[in-house]
Backbone as a ProteinNet text record, in pm:
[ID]
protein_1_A
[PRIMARY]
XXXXXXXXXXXXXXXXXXXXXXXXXXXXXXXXXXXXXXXXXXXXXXXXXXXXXXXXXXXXXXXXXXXXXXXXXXXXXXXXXXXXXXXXXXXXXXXXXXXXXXXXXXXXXXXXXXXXXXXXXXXXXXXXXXXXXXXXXXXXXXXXXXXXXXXXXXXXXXXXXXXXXXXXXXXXXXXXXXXXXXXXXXXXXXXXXXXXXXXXXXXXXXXXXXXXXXXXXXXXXXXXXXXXXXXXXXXXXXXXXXXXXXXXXXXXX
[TERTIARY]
17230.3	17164.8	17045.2	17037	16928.2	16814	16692.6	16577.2	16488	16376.5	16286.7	16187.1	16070.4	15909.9	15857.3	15790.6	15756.1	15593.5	15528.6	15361.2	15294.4	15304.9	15276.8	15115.6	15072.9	14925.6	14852.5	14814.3	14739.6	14583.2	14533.6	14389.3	14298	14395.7	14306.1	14311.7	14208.5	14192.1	14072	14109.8	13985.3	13828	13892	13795.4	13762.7	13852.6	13760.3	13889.4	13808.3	13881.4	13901.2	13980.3	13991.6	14023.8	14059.7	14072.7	14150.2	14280.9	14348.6	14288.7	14180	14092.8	13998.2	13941.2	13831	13835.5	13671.7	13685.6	13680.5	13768.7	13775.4	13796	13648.7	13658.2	13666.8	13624.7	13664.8	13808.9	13866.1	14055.8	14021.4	14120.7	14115.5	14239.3	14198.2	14267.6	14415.2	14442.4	14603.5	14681.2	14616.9	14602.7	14645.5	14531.6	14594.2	14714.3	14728.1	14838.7	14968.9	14987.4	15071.1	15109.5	15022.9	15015.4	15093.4	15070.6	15155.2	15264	15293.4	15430.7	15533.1	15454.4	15577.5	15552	15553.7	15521.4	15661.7	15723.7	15850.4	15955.6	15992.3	16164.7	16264.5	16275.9	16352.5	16369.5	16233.8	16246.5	16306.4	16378.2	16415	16304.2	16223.7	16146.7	16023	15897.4	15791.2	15754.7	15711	15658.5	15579.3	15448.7	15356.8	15380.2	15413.9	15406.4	15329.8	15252.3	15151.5	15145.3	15131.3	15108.2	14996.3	14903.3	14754.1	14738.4	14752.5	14703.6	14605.4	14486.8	14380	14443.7	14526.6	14604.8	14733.9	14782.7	14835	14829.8	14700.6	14652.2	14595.8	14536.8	14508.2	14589.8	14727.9	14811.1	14853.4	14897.3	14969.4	14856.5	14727.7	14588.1	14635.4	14695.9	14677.1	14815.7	14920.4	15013.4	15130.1	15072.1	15139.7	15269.4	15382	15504.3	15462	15501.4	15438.1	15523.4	15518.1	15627.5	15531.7	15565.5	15504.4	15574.5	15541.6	15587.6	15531.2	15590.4	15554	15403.1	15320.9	15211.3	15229.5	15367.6	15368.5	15443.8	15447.6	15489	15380.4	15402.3	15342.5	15339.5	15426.7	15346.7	15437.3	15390.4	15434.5	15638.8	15639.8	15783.1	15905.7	15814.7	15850	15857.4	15752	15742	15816.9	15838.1	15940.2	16086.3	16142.5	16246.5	16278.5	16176.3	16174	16194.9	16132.3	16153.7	16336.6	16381.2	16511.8	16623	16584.2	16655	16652.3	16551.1	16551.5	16563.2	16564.1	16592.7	16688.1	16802.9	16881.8	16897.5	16888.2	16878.9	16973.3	17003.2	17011.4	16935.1	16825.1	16730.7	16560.8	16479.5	16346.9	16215.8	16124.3	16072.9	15890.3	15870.5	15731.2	15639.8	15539.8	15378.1	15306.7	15198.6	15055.3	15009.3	14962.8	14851.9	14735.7	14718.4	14557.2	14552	14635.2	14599.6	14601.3	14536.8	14530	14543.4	14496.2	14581	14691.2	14775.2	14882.7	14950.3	15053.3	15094.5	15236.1	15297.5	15414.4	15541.1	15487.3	15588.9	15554.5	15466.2	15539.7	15575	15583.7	15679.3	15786.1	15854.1	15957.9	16042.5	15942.2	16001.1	16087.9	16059.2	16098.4	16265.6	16250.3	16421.5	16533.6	16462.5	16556.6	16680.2	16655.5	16742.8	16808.6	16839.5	16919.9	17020.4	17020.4	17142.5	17165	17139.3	17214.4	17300.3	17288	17306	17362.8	17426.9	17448.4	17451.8	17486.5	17487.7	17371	17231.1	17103.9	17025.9	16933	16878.9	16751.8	16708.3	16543.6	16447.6	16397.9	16321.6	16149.5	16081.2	15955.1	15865.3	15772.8	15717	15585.4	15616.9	15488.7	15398.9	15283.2	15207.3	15135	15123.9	15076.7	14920.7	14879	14710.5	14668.6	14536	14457.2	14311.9	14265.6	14158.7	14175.2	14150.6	14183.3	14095.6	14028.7	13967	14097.2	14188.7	14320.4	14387.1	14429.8	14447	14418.9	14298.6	14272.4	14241.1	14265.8	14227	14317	14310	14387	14445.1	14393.9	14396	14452.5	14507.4	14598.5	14749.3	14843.9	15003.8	15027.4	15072.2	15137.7	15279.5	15350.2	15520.8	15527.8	15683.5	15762.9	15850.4	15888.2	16088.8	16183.3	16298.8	16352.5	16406.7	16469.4	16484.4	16541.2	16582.4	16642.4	16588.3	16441.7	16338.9	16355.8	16460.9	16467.3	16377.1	16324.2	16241.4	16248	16177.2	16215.2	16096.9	15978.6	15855.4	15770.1	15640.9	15536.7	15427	15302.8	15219.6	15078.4	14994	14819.2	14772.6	14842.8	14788.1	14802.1	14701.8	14729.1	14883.6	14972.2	15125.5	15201.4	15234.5	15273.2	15149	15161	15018.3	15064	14914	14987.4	14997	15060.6	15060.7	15094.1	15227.3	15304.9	15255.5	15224.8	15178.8	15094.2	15062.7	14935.3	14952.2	15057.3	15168	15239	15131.7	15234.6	15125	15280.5	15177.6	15157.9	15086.2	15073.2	15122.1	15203.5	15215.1	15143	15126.1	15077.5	15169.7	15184	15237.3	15205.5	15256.4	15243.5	15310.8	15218.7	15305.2	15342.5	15488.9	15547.9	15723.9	15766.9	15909.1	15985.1	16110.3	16229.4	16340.9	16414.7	16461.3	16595.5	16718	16816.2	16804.4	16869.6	16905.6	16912.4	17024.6	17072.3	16974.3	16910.4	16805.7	16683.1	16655.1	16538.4	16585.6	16706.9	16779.8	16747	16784.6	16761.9	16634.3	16514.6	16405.2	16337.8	16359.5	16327.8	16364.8	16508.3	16565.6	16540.7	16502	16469.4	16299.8	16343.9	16168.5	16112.2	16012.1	15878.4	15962.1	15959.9	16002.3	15911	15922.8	15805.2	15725.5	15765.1	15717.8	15605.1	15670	15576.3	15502	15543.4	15385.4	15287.5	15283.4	15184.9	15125.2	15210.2	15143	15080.9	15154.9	15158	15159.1	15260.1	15353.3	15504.4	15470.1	15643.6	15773.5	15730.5	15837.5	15895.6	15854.1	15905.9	16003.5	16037.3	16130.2	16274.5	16257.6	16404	16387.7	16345.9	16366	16414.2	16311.5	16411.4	16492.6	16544.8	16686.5	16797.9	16763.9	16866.3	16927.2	16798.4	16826.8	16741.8	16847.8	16804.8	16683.7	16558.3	16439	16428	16478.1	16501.3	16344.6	16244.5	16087.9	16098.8	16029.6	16018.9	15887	15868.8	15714.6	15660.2	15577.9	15536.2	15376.6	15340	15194.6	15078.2	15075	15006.1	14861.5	14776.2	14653.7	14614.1	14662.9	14629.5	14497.5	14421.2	14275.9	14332.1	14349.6	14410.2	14245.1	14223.4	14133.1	14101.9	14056.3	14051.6	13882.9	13840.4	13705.9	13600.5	13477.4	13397.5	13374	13330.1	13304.2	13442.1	13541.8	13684.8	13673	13620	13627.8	13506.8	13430.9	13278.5	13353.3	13446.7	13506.2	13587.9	13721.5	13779.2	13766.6	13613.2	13541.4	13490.5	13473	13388.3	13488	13616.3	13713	13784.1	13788.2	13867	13757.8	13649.5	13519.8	13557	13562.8	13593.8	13737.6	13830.8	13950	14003.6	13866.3	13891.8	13982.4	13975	14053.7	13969.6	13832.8	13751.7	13721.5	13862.8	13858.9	13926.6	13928.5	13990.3	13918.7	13784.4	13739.6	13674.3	13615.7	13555.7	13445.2	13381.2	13281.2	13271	13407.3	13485.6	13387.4	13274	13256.4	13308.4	13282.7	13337.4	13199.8	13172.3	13015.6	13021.1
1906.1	1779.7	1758.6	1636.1	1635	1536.2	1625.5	1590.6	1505.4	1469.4	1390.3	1362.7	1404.4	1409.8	1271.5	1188	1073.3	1051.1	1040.2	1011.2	854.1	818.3	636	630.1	532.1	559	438.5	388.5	257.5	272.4	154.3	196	98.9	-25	-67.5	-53.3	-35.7	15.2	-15.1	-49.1	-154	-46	61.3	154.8	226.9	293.4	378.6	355.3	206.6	175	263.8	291.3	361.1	550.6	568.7	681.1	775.2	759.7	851.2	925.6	843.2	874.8	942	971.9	1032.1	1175.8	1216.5	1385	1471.9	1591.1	1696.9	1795.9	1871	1985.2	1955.7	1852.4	1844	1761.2	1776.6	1672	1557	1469.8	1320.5	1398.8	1324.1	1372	1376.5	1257.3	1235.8	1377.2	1416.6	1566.5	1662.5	1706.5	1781.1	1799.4	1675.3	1617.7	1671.3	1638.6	1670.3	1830.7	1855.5	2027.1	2117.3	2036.9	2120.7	2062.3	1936	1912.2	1936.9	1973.5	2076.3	2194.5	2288.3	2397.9	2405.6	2322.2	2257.7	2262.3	2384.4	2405.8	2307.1	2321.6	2136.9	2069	2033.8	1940.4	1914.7	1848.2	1853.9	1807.1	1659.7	1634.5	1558.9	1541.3	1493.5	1354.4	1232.2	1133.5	1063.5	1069.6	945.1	800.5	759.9	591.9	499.5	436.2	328.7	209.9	79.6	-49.4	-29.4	50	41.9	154.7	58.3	149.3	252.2	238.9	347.8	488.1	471.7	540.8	615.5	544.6	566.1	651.1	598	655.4	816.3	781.1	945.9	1039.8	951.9	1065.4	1125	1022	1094.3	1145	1109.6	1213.2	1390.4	1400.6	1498.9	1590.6	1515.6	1569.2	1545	1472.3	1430.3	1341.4	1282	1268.9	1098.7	997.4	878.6	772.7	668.7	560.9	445.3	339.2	234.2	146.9	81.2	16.2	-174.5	-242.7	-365.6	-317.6	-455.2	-456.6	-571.5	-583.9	-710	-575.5	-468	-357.7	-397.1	-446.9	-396.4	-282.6	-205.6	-38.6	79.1	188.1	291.1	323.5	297.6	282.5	193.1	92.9	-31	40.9	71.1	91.9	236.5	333.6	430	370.2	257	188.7	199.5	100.9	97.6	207.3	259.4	436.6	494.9	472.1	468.8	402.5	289.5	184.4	199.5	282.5	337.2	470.7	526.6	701.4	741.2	740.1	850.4	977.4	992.3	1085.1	1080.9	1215.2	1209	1162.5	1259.1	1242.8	1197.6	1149	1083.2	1135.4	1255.1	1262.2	1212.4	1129.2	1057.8	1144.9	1190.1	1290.5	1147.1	1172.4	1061.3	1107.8	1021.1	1044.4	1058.9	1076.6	1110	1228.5	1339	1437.3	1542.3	1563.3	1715.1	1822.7	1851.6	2013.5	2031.2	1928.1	1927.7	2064.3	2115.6	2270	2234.3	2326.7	2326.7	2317.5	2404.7	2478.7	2337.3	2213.1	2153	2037.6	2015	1905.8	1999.1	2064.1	2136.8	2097.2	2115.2	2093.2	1924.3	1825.1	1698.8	1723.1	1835	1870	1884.5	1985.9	2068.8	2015	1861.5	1806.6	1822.5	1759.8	1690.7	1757.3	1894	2013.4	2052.3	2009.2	2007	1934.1	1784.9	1678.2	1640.1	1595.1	1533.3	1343	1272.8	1155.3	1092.4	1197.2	1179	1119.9	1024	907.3	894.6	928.6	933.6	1078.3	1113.9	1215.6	1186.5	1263	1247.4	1363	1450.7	1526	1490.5	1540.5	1582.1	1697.4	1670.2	1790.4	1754.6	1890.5	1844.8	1859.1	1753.3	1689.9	1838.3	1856.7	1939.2	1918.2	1794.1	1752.7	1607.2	1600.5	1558.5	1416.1	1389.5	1259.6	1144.2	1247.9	1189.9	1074.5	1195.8	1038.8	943.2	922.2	767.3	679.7	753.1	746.6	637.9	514.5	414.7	394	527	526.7	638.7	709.3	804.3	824.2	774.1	725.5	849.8	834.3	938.4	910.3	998.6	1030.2	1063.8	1010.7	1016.7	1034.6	1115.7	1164	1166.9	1204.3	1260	1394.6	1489.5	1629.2	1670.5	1602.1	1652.5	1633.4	1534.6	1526.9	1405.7	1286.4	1225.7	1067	1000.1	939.4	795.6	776.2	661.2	578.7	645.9	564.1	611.8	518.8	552	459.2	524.6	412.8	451.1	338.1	373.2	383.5	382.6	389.4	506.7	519.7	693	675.4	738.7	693	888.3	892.9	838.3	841.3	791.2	770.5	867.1	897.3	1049.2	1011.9	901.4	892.9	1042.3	1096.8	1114.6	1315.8	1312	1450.7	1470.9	1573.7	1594.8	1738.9	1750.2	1875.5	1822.7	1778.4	1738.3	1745	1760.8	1810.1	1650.2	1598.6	1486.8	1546.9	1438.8	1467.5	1319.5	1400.9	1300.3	1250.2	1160.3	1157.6	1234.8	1296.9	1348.8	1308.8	1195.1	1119.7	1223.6	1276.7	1298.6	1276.9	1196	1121.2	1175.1	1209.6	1215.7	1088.8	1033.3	924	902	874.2	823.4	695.2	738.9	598.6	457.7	471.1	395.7	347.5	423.3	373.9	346.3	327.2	304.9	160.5	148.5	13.3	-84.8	-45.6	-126.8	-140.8	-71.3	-110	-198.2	-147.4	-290.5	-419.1	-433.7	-577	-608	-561.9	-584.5	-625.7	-786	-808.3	-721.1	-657.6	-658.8	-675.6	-548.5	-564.4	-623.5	-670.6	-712.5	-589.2	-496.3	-443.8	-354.2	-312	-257.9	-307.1	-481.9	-588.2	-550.2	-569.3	-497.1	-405.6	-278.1	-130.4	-143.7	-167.3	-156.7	-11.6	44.3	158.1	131.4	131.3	147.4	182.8	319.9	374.8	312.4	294.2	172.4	23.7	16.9	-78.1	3.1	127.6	221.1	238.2	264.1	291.4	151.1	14	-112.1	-111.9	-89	-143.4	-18.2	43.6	202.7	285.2	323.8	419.1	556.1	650.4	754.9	893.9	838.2	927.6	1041.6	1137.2	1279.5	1355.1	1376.2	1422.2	1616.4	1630.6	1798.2	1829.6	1934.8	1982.3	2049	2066	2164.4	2196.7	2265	2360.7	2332.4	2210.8	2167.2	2046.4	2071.9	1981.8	1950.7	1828.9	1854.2	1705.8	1741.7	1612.4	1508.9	1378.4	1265.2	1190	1191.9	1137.5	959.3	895.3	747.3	697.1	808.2	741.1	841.5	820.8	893.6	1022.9	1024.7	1124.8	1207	1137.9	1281.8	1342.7	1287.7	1342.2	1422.4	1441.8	1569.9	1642.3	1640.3	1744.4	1808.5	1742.4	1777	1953.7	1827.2	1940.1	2051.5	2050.3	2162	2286.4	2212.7	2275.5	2351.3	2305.5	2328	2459.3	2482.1	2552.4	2706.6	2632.1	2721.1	2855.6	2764.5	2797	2876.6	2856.9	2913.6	2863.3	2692	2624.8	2562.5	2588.3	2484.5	2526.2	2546.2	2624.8	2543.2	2387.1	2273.3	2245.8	2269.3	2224.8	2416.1	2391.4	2535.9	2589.8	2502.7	2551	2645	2609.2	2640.1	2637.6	2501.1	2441.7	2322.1	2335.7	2225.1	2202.4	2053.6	2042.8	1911.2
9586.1	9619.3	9526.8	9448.5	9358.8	9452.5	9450.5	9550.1	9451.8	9485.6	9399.6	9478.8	9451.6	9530.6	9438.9	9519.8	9462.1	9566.3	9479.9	9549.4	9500.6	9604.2	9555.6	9556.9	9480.4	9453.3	9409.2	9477.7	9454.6	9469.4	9359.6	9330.8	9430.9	9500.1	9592.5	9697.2	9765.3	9905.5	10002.2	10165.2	10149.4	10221.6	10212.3	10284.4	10155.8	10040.2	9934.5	9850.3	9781.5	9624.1	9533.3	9499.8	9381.6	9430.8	9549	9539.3	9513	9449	9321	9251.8	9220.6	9097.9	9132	9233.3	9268.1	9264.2	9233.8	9128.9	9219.9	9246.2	9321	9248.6	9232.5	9157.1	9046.5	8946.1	8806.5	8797	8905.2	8844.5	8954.7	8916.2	9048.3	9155.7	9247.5	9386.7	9376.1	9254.6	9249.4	9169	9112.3	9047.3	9099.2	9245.1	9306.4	9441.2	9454.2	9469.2	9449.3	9311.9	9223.5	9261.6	9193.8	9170.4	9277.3	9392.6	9549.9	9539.7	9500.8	9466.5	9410.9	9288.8	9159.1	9216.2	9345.7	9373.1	9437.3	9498.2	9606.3	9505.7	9486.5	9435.1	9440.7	9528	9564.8	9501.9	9441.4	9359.7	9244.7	9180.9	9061.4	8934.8	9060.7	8949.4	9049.4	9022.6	9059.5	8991.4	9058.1	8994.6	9076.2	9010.7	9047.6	9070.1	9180.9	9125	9176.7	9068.9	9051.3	8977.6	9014.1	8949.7	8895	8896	8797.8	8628	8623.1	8451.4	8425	8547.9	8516.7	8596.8	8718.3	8748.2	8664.1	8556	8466.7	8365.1	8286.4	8201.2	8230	8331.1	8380.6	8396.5	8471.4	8460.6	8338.7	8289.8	8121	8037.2	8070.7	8019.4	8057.2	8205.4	8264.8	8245.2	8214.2	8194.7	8338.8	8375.9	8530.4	8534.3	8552.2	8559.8	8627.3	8556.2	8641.3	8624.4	8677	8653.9	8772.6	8649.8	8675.2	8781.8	8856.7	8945.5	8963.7	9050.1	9086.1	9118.9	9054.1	9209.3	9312.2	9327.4	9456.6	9592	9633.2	9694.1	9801.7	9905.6	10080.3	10091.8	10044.1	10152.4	10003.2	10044.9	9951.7	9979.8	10087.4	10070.5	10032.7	9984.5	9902.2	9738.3	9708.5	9593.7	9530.7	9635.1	9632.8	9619.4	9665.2	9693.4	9530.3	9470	9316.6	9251.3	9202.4	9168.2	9212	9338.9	9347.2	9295.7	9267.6	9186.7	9031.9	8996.3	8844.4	8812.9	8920.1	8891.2	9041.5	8986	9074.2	9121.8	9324.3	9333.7	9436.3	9549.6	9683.1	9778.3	9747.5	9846.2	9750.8	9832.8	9787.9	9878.8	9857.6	9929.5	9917	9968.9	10025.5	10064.2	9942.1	9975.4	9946.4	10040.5	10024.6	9930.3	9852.3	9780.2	9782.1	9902.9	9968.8	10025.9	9981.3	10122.2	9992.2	9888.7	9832.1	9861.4	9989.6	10076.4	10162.4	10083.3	10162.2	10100.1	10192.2	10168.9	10137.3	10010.3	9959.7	10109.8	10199	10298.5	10372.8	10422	10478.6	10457.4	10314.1	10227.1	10263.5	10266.6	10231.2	10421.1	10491.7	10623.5	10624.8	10592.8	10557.3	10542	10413.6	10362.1	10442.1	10472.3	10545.6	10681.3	10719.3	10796.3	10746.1	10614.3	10506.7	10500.4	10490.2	10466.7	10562.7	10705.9	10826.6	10864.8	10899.8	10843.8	10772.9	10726.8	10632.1	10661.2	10738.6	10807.8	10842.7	10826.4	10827.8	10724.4	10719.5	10664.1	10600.6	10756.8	10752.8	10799.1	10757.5	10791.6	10822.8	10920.4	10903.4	11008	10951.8	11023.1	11164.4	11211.3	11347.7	11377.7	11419.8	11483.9	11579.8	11632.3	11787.6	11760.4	11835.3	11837.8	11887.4	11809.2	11840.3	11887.5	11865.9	11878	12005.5	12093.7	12224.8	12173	12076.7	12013.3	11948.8	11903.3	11856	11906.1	12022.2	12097.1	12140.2	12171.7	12113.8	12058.2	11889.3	11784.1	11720.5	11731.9	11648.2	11540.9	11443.3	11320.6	11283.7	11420.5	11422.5	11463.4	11413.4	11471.8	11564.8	11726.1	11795.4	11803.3	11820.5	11790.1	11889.5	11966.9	12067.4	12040.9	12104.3	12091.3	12177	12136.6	12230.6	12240.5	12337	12339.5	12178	12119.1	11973.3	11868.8	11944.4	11805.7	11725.1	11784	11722.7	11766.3	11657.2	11708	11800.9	11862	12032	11936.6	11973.8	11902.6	11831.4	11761.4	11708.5	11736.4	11803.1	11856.3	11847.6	11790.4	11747.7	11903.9	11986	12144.2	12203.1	12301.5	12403.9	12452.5	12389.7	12493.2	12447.3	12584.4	12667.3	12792.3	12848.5	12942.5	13093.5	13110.5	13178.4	13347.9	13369.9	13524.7	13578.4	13574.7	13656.9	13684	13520.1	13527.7	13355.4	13367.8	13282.1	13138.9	13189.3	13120.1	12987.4	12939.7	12817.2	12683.7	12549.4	12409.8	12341	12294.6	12256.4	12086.4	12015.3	11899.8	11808.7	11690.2	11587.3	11449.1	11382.1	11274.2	11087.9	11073.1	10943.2	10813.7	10770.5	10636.9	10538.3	10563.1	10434	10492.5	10400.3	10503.9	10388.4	10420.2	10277.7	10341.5	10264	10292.3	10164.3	10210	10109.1	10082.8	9949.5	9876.4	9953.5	10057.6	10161.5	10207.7	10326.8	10380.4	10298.6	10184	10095.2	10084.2	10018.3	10020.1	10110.2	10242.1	10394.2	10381.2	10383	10368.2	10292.3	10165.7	10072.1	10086.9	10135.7	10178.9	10330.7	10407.2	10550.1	10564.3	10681.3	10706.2	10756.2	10814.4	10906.7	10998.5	11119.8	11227.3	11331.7	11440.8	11545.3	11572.2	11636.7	11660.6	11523.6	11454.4	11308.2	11319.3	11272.2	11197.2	11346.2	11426.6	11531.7	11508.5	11529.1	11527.5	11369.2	11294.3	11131.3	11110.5	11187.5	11104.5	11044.7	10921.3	10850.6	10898.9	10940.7	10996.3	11068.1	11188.2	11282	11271.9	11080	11069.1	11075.8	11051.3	11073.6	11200.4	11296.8	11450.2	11585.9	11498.8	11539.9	11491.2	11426.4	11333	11391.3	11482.6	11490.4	11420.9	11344	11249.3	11350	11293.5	11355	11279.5	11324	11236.7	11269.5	11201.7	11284.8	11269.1	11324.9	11331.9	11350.6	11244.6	11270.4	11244.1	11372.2	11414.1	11294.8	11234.3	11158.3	11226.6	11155.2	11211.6	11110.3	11086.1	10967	11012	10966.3	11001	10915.4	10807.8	10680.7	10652.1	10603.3	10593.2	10482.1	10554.1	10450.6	10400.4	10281.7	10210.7	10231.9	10337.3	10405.5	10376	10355.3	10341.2	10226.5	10203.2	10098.8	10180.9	10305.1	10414	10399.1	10399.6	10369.9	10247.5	10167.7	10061.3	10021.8	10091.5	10109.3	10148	10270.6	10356.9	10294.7	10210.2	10119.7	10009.2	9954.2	9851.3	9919.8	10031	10078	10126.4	10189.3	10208.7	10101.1	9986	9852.4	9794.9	9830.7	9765.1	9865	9998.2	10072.5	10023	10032.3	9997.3	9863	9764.4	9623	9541.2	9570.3	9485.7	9388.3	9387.5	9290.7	9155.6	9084.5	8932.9	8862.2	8894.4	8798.9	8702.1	8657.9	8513.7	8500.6	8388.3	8302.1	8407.8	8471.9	8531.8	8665.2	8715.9	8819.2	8946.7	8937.4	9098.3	9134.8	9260.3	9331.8	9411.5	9438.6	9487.9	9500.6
[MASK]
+++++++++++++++++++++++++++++++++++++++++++++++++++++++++++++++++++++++++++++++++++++++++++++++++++++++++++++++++++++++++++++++++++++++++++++++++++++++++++++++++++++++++++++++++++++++++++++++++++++++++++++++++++++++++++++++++++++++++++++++++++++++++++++

């Protein structure tokens, strides 16, 4: 099965413009990015994709794998759609471009339906809330399933709401989706479901439409870069970790 890691990357943003580009440790965030991506065997091949040229240029400064895209793309799985339509694969797997510590092992969880499966479409990971602020955190998608993991819903709201009993793991969404050809297709040509344009989660145009999103738990808490404050945390984490040896000086600060 020929795989393909694709990280969509846009420079506007209405909380922290420009953050691809922003310096962690000496490289831009889209950098290290990358770097956990080509770590994923799987892969056959890694590509950046961005409508911005300063995004561009950096990459092929850096040696990074990139391909230009529309800038008329609503969401990163639009613009992955593209990338499919010009590079053939099986499978397409979706890393943010905001999350630099994301871990090889749970991009890799995404896969692994796929070669169970085979009739399977959509993929997308979960973890269970650890921080009890989460949930009612708007800006945090919770995942619903059913006993096989496959997905019912996704909602910026406390759900399921705990009338009946109090025994339960709340899960969260973890953007990294793998997705076929097929269903990349349906997406690009399909409106805005009702329900999505609401929540304004993506995913949610494959779950109206009855597609079956198969969700796998992983053990991962990984910090998505949304504001300047993530990105202190980021660096401090990366310093911590003994990753801050991207330029000669080898700090991170």
């Amino acid at each position: 099965m020929k795989i393909i890691g694709v990280i969509p990357a846009r420079f506007k943003s209405s909380r922290f413009e420009g953050k691809p580009l922003a310096d962690i440790c000496g490289k831009p965030m889209i950098w290290w990015v990358y770097q956990q991506a080509i770590k994923v065997k799987e892969f056959e091949s890694v590509y950046v994709a961005t409508d911005d040229e300063r995004i561009k240029y950096t990459c092929e400064e850096l040696g990074v794998n990139v391909f230009m895209t529309s800038d008329e793309h609503k969401t990163g799985t639009d613009r992955i759609g593209e990338v499919a339509r010009k590079i053939k694969a099986d499978l397409y797997v979706n890393i943010q471009g905001d999350e630099p510590l994301i871990e090889p092992e749970t991009i890799v969880e995404s896969i692994k339906p796929f070669y169970i499966n085979n009739k399977l479409q959509v993929s997308n990971l979960m973890t269970v809330i650890k921080n009890p602020i989460d949930v009612v955190n708007f800006t945090v998608p919770k995942v619903i399933t059913n006993k096989d993991g496959i997905g019912i819903y996704l909602t910026r709201s406390a759900a399921p709401y705990p009338k009946g009993s109090i025994e339960y793991s709340y899960y969260k969404q973890v953007c990294v989706y793998g997705f076929t050809p097929e269903a990349l297709e349906f997406f690009c040509n399909s409106p805005r479901g009702k329900v999505e344009s609401i929540e304004d989660i993506e995913i949610l145009r494959f779950i109206e439409n009855g597609y079956k999103v198969q969700f796998i738990e992983v053990d991962s808490d990984t910090v998505a870069v949304d504001t300047p404050n993530d990105l202190i945390k980021v660096k401090k984490i990366m310093k911590e970790i003994g990753r801050g040896d991207a330029n000669e000086q080898n700090i991170c600060t």
